[in-house]
DSSP file (Angstrom, degrees, kcal/mol; ACC not computed):
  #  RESIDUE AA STRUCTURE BP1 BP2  ACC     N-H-->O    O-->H-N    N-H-->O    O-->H-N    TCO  KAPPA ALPHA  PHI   PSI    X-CA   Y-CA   Z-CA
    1    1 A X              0   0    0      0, 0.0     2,-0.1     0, 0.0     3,-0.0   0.000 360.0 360.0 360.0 149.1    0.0    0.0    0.0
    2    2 A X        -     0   0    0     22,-0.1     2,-0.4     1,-0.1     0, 0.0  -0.350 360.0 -96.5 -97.0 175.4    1.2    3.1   -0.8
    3    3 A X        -     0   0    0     -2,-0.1     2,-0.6     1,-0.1    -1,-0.1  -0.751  39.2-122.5-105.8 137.2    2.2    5.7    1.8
    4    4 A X        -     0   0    0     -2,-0.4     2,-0.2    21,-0.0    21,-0.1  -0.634  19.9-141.7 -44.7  71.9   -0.5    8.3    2.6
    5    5 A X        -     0   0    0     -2,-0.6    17,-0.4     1,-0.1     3,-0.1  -0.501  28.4-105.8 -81.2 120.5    0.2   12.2    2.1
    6    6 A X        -     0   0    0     -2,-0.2     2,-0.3     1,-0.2    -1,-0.1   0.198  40.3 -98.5   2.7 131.2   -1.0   14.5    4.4
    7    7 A X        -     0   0    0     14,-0.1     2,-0.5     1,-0.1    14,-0.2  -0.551  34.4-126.3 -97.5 164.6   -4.1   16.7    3.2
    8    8 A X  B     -A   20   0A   0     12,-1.7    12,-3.0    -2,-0.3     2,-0.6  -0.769  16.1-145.8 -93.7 122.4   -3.2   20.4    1.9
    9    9 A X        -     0   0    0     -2,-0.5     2,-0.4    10,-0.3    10,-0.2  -0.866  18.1-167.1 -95.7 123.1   -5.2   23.1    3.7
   10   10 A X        -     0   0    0     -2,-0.6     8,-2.8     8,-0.5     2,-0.6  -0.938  19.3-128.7-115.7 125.7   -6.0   26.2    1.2
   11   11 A X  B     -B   17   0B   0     -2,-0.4     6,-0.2     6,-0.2     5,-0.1  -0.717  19.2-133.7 -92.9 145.1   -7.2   29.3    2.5
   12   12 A X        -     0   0    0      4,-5.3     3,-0.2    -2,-0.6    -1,-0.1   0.311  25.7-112.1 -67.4-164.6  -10.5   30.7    0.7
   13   13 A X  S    S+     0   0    0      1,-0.1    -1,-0.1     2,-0.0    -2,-0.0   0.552 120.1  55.5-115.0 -17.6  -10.6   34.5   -0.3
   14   14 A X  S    S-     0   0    0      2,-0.1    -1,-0.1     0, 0.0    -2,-0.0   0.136 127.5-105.9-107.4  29.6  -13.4   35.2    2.5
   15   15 A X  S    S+     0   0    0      1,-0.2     2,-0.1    -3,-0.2    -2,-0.0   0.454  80.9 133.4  68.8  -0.3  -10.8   33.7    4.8
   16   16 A X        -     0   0    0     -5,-0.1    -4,-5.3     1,-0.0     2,-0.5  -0.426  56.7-117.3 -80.5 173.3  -12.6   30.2    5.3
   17   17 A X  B     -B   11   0B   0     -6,-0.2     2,-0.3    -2,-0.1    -6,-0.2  -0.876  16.7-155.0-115.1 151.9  -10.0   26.9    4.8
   18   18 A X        -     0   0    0     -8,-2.8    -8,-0.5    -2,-0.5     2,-0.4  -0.848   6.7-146.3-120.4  81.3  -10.7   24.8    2.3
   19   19 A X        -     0   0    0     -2,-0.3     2,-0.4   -10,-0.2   -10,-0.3  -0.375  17.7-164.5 -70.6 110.6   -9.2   21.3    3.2
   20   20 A X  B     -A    8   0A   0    -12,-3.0   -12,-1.7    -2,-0.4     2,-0.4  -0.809  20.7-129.1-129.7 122.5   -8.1   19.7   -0.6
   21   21 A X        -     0   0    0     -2,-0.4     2,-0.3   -14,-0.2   -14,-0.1  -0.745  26.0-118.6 -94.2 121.9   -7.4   15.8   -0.4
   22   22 A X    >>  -     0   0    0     -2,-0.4     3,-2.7   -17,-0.4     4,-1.1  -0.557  25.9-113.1 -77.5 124.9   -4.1   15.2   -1.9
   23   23 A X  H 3> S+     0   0    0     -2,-0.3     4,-2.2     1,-0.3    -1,-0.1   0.881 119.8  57.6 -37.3 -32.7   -4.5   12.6   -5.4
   24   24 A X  H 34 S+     0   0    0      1,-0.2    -1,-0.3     2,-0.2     4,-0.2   0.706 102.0  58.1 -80.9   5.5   -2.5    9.7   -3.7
   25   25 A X  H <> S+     0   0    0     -3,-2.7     4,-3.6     3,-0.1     3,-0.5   0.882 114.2  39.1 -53.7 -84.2   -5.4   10.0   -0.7
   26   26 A X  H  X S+     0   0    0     -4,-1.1     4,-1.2     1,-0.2    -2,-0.2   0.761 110.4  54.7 -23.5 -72.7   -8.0    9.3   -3.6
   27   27 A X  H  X S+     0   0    0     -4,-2.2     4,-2.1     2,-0.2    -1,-0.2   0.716 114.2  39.8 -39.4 -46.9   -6.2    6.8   -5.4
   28   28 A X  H  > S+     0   0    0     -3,-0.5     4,-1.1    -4,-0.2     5,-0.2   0.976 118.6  54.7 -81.8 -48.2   -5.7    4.3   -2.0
   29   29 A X  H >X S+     0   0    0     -4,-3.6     4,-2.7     2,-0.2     3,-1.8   0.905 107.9  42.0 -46.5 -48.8   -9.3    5.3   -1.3
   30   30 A X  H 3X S+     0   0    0     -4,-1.2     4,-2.0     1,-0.3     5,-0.2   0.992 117.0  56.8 -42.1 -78.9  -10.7    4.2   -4.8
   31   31 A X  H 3X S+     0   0    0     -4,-2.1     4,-1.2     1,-0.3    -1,-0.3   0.539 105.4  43.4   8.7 -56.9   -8.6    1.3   -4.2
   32   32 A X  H <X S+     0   0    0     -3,-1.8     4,-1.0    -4,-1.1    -1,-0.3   0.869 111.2  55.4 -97.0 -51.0   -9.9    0.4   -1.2
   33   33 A X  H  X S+     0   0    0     -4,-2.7     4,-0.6    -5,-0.2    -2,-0.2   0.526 107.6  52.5 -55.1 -15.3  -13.5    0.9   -2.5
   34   34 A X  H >X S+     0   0    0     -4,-2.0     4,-1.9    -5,-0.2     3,-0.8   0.902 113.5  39.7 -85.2 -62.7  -12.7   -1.5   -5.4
   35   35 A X  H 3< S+     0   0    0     -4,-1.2     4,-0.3     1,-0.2    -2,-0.2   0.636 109.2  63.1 -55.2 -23.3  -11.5   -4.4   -3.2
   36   36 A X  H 3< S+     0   0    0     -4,-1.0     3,-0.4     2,-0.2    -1,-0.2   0.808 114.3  31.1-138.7 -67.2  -14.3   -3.4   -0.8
   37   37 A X  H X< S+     0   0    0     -3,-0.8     3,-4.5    -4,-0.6     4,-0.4   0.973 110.5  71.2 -74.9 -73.4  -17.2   -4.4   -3.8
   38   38 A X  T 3< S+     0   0    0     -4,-1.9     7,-0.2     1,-0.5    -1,-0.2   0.387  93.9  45.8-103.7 -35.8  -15.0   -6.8   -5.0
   39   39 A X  T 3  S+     0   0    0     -3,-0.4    -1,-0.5    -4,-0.3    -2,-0.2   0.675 113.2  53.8 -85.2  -6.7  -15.4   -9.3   -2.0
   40   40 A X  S <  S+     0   0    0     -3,-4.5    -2,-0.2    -4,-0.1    -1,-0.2   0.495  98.5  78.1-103.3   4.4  -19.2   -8.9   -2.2
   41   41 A X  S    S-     0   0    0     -4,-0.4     2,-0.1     1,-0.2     4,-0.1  -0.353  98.5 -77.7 -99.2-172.7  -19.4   -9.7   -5.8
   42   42 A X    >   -     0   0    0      1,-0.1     3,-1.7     2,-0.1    -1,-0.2  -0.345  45.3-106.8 -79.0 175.9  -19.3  -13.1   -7.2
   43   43 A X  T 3  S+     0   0    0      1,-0.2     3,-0.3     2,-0.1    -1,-0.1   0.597 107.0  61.0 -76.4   4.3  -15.9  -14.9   -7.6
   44   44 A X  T >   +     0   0    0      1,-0.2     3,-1.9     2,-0.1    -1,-0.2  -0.019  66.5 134.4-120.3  55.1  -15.3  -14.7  -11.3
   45   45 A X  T <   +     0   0    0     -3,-1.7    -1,-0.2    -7,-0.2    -2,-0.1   0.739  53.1  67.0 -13.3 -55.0  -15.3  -11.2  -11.5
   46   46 A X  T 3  S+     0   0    0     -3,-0.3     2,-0.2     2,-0.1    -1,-0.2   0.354  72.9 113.5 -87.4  10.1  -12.7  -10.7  -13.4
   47   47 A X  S <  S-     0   0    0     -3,-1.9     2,-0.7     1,-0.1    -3,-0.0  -0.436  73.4 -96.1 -81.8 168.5  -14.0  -12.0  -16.2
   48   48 A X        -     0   0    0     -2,-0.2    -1,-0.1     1,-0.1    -2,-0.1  -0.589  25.6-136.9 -87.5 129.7  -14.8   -9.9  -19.2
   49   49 A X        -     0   0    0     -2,-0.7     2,-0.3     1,-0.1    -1,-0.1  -0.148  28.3-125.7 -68.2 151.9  -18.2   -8.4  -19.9
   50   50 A X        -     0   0    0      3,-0.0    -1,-0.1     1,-0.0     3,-0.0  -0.688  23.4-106.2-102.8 171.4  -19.2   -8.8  -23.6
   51   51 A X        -     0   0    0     -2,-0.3     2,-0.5     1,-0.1    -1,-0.0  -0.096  32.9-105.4 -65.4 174.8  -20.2   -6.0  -25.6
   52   52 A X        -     0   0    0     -2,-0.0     2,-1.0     4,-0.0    -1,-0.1  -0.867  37.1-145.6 -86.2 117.8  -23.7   -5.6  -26.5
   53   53 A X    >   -     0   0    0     -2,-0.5     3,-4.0     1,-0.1     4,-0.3  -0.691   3.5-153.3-113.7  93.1  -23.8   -6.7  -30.6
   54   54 A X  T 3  S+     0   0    0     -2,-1.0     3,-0.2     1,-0.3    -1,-0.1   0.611  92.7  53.8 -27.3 -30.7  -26.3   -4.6  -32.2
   55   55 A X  T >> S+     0   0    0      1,-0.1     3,-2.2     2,-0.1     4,-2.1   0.516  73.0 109.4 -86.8  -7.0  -26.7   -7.6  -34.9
   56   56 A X  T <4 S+     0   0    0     -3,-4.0     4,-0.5     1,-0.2    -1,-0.1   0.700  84.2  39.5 -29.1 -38.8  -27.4  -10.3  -32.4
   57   57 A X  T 3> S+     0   0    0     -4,-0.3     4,-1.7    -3,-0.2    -1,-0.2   0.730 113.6  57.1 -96.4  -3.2  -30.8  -10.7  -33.4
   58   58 A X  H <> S+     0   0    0     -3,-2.2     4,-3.0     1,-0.2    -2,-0.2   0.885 113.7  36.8 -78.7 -50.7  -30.0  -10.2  -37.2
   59   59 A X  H  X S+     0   0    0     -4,-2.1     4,-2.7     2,-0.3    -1,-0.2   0.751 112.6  59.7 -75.9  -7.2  -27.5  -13.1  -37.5
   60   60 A X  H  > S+     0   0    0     -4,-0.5     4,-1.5    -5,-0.2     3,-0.4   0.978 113.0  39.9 -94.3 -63.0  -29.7  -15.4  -34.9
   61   61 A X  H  X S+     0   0    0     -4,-1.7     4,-1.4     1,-0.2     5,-0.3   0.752 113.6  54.3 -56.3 -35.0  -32.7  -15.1  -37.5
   62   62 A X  H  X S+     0   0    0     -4,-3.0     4,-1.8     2,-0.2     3,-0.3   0.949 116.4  39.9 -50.5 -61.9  -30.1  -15.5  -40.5
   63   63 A X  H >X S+     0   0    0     -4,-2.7     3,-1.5    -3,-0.4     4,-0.6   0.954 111.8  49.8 -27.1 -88.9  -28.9  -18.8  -38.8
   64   64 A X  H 3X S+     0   0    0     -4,-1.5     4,-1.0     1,-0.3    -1,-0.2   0.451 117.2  45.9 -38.2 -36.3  -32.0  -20.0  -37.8
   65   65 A X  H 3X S+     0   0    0     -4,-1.4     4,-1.8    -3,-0.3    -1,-0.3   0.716 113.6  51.3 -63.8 -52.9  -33.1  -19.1  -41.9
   66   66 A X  H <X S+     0   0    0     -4,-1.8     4,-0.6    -3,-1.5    -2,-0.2   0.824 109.8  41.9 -69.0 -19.9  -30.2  -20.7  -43.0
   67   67 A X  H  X S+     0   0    0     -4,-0.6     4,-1.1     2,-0.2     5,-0.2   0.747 113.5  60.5 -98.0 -35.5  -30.6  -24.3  -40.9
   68   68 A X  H >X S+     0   0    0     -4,-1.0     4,-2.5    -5,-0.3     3,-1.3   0.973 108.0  44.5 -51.6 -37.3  -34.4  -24.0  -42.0
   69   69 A X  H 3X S+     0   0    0     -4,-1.8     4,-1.3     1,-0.3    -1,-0.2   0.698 109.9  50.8 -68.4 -43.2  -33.1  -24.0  -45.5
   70   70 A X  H 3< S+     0   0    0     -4,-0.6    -1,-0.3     2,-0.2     4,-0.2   0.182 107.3  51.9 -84.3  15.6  -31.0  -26.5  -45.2
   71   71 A X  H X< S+     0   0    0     -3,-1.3     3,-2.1    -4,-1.1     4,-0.3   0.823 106.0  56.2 -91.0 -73.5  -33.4  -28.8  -43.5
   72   72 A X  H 3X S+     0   0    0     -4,-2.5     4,-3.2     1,-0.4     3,-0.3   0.613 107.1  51.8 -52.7 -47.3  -35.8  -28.1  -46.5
   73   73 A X  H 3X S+     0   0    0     -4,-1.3     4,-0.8     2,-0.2    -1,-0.4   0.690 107.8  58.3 -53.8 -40.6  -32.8  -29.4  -49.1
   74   74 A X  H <> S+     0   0    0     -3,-2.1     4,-0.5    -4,-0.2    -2,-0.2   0.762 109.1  36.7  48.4 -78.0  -32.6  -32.3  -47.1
   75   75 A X  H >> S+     0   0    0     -3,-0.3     4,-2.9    -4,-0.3     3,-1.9   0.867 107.8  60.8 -67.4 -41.6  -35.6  -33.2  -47.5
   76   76 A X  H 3X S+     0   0    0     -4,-3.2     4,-2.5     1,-0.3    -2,-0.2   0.865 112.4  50.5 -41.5 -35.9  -36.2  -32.2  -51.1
   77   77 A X  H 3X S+     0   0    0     -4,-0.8     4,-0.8    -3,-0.2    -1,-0.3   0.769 104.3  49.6 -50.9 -45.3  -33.6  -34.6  -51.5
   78   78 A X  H << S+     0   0    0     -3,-1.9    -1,-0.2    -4,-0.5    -2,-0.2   0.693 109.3  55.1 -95.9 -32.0  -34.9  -37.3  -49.6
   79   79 A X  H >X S+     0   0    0     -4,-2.9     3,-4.9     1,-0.2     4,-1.9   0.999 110.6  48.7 -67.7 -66.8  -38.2  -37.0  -51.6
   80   80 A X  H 3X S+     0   0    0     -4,-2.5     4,-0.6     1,-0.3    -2,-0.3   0.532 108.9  47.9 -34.3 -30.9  -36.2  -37.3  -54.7
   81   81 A X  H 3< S+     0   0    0     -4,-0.8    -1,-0.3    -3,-0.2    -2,-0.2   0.093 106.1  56.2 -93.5  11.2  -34.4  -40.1  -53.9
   82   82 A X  H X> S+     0   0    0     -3,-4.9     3,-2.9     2,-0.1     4,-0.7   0.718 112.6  46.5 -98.0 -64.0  -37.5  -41.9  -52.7
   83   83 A X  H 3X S+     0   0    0     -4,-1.9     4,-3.3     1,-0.3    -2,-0.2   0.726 105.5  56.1 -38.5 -21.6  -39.1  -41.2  -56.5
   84   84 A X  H 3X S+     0   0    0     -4,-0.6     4,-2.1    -5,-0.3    -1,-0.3   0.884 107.4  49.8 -86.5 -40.1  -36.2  -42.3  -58.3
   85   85 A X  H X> S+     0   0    0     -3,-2.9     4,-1.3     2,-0.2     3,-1.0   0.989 113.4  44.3 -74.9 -45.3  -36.5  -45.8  -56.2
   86   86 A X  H 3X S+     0   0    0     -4,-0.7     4,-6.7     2,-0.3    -2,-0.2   0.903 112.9  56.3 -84.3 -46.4  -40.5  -46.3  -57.1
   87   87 A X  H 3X S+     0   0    0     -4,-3.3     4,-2.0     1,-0.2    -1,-0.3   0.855 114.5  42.6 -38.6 -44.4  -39.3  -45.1  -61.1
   88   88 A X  H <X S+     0   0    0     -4,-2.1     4,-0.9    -3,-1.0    -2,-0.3   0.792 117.4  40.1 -73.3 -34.4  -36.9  -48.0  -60.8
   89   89 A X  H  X S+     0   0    0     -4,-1.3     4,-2.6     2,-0.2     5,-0.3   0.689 111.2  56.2 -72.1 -31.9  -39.0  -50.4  -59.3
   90   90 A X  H >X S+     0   0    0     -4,-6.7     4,-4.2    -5,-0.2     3,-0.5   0.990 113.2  46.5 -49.6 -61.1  -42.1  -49.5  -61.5
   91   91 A X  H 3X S+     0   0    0     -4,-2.0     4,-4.5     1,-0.3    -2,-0.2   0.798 111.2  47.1 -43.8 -36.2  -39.8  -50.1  -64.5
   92   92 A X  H 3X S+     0   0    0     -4,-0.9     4,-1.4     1,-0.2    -1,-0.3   0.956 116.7  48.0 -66.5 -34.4  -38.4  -53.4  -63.3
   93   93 A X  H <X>S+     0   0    0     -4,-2.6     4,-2.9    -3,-0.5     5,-0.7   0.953 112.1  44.0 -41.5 -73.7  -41.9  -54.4  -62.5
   94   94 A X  H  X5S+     0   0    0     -4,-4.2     4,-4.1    -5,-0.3    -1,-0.2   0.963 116.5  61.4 -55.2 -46.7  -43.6  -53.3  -65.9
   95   95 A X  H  <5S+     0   0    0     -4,-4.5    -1,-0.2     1,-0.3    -2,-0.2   0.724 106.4  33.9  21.7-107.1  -40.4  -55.1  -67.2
   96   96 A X  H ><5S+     0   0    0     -4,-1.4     3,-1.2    -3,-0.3    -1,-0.3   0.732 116.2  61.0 -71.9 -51.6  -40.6  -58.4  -66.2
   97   97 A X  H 3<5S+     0   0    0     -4,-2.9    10,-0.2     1,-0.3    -1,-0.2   0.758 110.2  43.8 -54.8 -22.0  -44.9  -58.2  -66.6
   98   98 A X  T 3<<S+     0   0    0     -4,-4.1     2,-0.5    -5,-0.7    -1,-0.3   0.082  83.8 111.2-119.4  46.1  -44.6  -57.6  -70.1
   99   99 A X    <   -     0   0    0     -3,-1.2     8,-0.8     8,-0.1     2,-0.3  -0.978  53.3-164.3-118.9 125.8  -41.8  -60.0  -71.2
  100  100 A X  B     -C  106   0C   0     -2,-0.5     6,-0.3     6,-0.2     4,-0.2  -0.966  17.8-103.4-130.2 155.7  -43.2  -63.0  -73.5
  101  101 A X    >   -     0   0    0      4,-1.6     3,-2.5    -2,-0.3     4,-0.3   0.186  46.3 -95.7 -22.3 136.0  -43.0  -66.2  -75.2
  102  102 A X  T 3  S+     0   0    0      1,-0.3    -2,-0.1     2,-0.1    -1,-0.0   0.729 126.3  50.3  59.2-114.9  -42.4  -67.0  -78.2
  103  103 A X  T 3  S-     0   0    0      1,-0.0    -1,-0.3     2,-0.0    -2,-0.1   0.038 122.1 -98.6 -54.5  -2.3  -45.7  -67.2  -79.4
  104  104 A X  S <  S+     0   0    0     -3,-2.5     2,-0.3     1,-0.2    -2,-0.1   0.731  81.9 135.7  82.9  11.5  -46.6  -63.5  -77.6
  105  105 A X        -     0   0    0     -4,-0.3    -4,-1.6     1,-0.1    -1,-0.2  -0.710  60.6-107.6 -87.2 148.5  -48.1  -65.2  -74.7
  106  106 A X  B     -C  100   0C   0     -6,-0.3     2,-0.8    -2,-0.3    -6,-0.2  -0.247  34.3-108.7 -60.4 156.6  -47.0  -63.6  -70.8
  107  107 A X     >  -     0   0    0     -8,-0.8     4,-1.3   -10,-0.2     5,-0.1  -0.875  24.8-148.7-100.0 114.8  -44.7  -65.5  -68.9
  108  108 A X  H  > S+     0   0    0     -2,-0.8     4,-3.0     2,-0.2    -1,-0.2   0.919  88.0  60.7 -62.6 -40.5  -46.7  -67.0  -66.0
  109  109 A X  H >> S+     0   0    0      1,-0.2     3,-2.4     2,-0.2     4,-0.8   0.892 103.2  48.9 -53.5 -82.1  -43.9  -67.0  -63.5
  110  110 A X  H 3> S+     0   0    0      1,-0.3     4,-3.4     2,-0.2    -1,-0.2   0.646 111.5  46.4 -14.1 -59.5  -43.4  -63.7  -63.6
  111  111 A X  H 3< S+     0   0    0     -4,-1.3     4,-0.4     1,-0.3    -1,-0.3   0.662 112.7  54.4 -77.1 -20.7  -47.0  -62.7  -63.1
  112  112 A X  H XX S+     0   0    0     -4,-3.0     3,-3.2    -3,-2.4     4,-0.7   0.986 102.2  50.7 -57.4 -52.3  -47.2  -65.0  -60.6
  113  113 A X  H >X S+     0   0    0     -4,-0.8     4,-1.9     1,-0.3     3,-0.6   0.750 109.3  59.5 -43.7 -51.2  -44.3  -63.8  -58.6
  114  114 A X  H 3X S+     0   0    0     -4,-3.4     4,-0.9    -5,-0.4    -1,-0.3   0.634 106.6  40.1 -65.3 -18.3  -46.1  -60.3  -58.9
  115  115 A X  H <> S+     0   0    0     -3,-3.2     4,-3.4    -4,-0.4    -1,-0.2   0.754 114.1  58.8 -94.7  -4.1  -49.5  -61.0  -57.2
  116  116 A X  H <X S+     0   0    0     -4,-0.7     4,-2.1    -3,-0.6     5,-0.4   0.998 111.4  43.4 -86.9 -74.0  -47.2  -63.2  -54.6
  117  117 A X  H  X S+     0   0    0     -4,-1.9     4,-1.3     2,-0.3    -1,-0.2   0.677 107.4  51.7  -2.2 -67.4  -45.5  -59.8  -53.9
  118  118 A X  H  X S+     0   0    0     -4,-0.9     4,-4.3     1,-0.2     5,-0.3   0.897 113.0  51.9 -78.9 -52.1  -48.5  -57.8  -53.8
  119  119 A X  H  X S+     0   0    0     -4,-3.4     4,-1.1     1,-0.2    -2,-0.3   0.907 111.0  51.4 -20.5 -73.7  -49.8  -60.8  -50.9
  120  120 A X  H  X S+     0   0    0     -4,-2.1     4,-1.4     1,-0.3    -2,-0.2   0.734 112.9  37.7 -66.3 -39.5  -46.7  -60.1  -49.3
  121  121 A X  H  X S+     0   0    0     -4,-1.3     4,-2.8    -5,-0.4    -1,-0.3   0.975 117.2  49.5 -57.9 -62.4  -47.0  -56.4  -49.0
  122  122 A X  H  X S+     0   0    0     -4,-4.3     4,-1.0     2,-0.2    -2,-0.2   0.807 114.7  51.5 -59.8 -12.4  -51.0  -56.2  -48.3
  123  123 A X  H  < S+     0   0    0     -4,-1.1    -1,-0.2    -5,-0.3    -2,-0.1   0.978 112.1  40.0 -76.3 -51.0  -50.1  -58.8  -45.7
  124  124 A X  H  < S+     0   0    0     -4,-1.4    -1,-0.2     1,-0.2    -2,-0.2   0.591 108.3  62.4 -84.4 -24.0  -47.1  -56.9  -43.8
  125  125 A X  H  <        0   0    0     -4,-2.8    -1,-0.2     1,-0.1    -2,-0.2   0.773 360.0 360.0 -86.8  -3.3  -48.9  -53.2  -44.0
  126  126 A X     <        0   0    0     -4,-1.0    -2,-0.2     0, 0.0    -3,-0.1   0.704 360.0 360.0-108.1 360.0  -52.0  -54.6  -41.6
């Protein structure tokens, strides 16, 4: 702690004194007044307060825009790549139904296989 200076007594012009607290007074007072607060506060004080960021609510909605957006691609995706399997399976389907003999007749296996399928399906969604 630093050493303490005496205060300077000034006389006034109407003869009162005017008692003037010398700076290095203040300074160990302030001081004292810091440490003072300092036990009452919590213990991470000393960390740093953040600024206030005038765009905070701009960039949160931006985000928040941006993840929506990339949800929505995501899914668009996911849609597509469910059509593109039903396209493939229609085809193999119609395929396979309309392949024939010889003679222009359907191939029974096939068309069996396809209502055995359809069994299998109706069976397993109820």
């Amino acid at each position: 702690m630093m050493l303490e200076r005496a205060p300077v007594v000034n006389v006034l012009e109407n003869g009162k004194r005017r008692r003037r607290v010398s700076r290095n007074k203040r300074v160990v007072k302030k001081q004292q007044q810091k440490k003072m607060t300092m036990m009452h506060h919590h213990p991470n004080v000393n960390r740093k307060k953040h600024k206030y960021d005038p765009f905070a609510s701009a960039k949160k909605k931006a985000q928040q825009h941006a993840q929506e957006k990339a949800e929505a691609v995501a899914k668009k995706q996911e849609y597509y790549k469910e059509q593109e399997d039903k396209t493939k399976q229609r085809r193999k389907r119609y395929k396979s139904l309309s392949s024939r003999t010889k003679k222009g007749q359907p191939i029974m296996k096939n068309v069996i296989d396809d209502m055995l399928d359809k069994l299998k399906k109706e069976k397993s969604g109820t």
